[in-house]
C-alpha positions in Angstrom: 0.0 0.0 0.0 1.3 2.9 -1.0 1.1 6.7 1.3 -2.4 8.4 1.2 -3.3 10.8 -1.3 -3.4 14.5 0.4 -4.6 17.3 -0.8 -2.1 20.3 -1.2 -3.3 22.2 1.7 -3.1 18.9 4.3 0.9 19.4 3.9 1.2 22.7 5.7 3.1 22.3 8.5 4.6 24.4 11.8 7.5 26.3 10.8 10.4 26.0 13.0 12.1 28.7 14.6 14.4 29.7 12.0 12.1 31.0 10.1 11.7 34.6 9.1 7.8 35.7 10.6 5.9 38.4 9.9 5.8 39.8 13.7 9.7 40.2 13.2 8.9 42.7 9.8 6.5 44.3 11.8 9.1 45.2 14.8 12.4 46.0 12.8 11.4 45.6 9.1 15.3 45.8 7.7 17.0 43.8 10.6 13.7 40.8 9.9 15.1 40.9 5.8 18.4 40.6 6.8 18.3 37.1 8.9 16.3 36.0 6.0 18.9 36.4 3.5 21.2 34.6 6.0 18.9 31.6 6.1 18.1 31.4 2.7 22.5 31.5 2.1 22.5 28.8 4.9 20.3 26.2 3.8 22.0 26.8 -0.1 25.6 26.7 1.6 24.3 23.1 3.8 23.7 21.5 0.0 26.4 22.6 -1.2 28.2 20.7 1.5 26.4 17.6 1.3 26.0 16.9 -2.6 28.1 14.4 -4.1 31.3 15.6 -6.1 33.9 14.0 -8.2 37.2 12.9 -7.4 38.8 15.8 -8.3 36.3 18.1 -6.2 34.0 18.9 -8.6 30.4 18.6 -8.5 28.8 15.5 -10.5 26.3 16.2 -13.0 22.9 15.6 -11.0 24.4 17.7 -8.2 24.9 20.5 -10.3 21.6 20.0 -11.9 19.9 20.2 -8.4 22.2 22.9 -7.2 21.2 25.2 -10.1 17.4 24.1 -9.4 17.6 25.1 -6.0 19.7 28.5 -6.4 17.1 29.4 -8.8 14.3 28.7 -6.5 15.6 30.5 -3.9 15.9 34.2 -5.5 12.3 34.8 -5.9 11.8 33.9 -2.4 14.1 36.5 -1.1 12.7 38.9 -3.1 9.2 38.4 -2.3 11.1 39.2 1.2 12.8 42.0 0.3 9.5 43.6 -0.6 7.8 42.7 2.6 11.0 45.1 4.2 9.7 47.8 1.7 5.9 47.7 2.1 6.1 47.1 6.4 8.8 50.6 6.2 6.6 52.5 4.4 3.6 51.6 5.9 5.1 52.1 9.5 6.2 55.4 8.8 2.8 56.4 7.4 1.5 54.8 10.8 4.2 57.0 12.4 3.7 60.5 10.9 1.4 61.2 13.6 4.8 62.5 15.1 6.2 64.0 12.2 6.3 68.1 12.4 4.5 69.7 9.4 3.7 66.6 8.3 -0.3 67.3 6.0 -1.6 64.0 5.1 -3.3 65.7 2.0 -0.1 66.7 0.7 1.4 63.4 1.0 -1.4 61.6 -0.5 -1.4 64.2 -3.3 2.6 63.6 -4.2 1.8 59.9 -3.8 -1.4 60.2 -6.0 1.0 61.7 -8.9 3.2 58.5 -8.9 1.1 55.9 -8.1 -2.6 56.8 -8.5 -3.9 55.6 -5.6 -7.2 54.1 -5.4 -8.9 52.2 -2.2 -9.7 48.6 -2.9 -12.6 48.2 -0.5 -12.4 44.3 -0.9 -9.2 44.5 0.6 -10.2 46.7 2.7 -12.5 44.7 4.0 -9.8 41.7 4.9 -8.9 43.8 8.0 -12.5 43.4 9.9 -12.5 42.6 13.3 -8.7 43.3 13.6 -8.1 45.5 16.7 -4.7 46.6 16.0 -5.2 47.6 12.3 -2.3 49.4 10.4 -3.8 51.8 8.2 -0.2 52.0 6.8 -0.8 48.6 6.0 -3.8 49.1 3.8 -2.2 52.1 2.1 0.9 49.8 1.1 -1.3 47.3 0.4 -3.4 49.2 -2.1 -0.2 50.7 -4.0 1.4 48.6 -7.2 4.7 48.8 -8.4 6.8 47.5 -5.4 9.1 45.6 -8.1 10.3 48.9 -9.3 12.9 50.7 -7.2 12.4 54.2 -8.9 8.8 53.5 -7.8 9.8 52.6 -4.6 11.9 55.8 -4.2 9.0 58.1 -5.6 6.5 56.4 -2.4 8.8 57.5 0.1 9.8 60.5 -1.7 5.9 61.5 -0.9 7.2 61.9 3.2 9.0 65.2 1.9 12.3 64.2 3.7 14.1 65.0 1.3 15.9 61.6 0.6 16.1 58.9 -1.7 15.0 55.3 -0.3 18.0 54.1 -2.9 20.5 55.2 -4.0 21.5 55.1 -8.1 23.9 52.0 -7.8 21.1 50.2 -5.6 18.7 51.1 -7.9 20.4 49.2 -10.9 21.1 46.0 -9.0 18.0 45.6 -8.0 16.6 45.9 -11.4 18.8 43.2 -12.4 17.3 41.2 -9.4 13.8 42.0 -10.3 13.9 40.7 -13.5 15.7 37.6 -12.7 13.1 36.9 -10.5 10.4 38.2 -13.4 12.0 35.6 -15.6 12.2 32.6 -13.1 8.2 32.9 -12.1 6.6 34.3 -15.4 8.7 32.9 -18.3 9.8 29.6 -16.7 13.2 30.7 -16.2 13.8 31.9 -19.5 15.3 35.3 -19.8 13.2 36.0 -23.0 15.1 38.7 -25.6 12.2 41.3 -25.0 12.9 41.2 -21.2 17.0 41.4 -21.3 16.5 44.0 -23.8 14.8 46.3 -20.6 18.3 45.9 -18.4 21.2 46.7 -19.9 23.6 44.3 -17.4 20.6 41.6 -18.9 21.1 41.9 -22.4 23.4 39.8 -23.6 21.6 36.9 -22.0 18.5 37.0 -23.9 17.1 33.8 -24.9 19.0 32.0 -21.7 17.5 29.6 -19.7 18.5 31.0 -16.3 21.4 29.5 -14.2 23.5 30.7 -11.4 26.9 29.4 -10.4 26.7 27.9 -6.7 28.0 31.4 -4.8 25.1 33.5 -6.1 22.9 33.4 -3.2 25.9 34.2 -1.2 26.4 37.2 -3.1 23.1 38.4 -3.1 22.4 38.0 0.5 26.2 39.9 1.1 25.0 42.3 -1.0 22.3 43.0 0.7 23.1 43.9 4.2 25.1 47.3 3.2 22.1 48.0 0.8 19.3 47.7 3.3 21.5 49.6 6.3 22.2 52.7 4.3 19.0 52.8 2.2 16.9 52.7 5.8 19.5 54.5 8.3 19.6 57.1 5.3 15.3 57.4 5.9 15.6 56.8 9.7 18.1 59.8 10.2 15.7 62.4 7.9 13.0 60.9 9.9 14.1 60.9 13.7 14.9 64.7 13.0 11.2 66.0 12.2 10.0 64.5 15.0 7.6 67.0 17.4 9.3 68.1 20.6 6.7 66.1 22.5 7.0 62.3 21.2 7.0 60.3 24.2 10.6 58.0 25.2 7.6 55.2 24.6 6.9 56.6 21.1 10.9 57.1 20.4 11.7 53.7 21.0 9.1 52.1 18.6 10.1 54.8 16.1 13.6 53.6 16.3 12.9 49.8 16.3 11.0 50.2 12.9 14.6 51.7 11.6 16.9 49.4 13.2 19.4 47.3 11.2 21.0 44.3 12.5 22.6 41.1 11.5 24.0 38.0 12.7 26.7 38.9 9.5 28.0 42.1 11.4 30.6 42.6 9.2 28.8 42.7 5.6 27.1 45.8 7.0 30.3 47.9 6.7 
């Protein structure tokens, strides 16, 4: 007798503790991305370890094969992280410009209107009934498109009037090159299609590739990420901490700072 069919749903299981949960975004957004990328480097540097490899150290052909399966597997993950740390900093900063001097909410929405046209989705809206600790932040995040584009990105935050960029011009590019990696690997079956590399430059010359990353990528991009994420969010926390009124509480402070906190188990990659 063979196992029991299940249905897909019956294999959802409790997550151990090394995983990444949406409680940590919502304390320290940056710091919550950053262990992420860690774990996701982790469990691609543990098979790397363990795969089978030839004689003369390299790795045999089904190892390879799964090792390029896995690495591409893993990048859309991590960015489907990376915009959770986008959407839970923007939306607690919103929550948070109760603080903020000469902060006018029609003003903002109006500058964010221009960029993104905003429009309340009141089904969505609707998905946060009954929930007593509601972050309207979180339903104006929710409603906005365009978190894959990092010049989007900038022009949302650019709508706090702080007078800073969210990233900087050399972030900007690599993370359009990640972007549409990951655009490739869930939409196009992990073909980089000639229409698509012809919208990165860095992309174009692998048009028509079937996508493939050597075994150190995910190290790479999870490296890369820590200085990235510490001065792209100690850059907006700075701006930020400064406009606050005279009279936010040490309470109010202290949550404030939390939601701009960066740190890592990987101290070092944040120099």
């Amino acid at each position: 007798m063979g196992k029991p069919v299940k249905e897909f749903h019956k294999y959802i299981c409790d997550a151990t503790n090394a995983h990444t949960s949406l409680e940590e975004y919502l304390d320290s957004p940056a710091t919550a991305f950053l262990k992420y990328t860690i774990e996701a480097k982790d469990s691609i540097k543990m098979c790397l370890r363990k795969f089978p490899k030839n004689r003369n150290g390299t790795y045999r052909k089904d190892s390879l094969d799964s090792i390029q399966h896995l690495t591409v597997a893993v990048l859309p993950a991590i960015m489907g992280h990376f915009e959770t740390y986008q959407r839970i900093l923007f939306a607690g900063m919103f929550d948070f410009s109760v603080f903020l001097e000469k902060f006018k909410v029609e003003s903002f929405l109006k500058k964010l209107d221009s960029n993104a046209n905003v429009s309340i989705d009141i089904k969505r809206l609707a998905a946060y009934r009954n929930i007593g600790t509601t972050s309207i932040g979180s339903v104006l995040a929710d409603c906005l498109s365009g978190w894959h584009s990092p010049e989007k990105v900038n022009s949302y935050f650019d709508a706090f009037g702080l007078e800073n960029q969210l990233f900087s011009g050399k972030d900007v590019k690599r993370l359009k090159i990640l972007w549409q990696l990951r655009h490739s690997i869930v939409h196009t079956g992990g073909t980089l299609t000639l229409p698509d590399a012809q919208k990165v430059d860095e992309l174009k010359i692998f048009g028509g590739n079937t996508l493939a990353f050597g075994d150190s990528f995910i190290f790479e991009v999870a490296r890369k990420m820590h200085p990235m994420i510490k001065d792209a969010t100690k850059r907006m926390g700075t701006k930020y901490m400064a406009r606050l009124i005279p009279n936010t509480t040490s309470d109010d402070r202290i949550k404030i700072d939390k939601l701009f906190e960066v740190k890592s188990s990987m101290n070092v990659w944040l120099t």
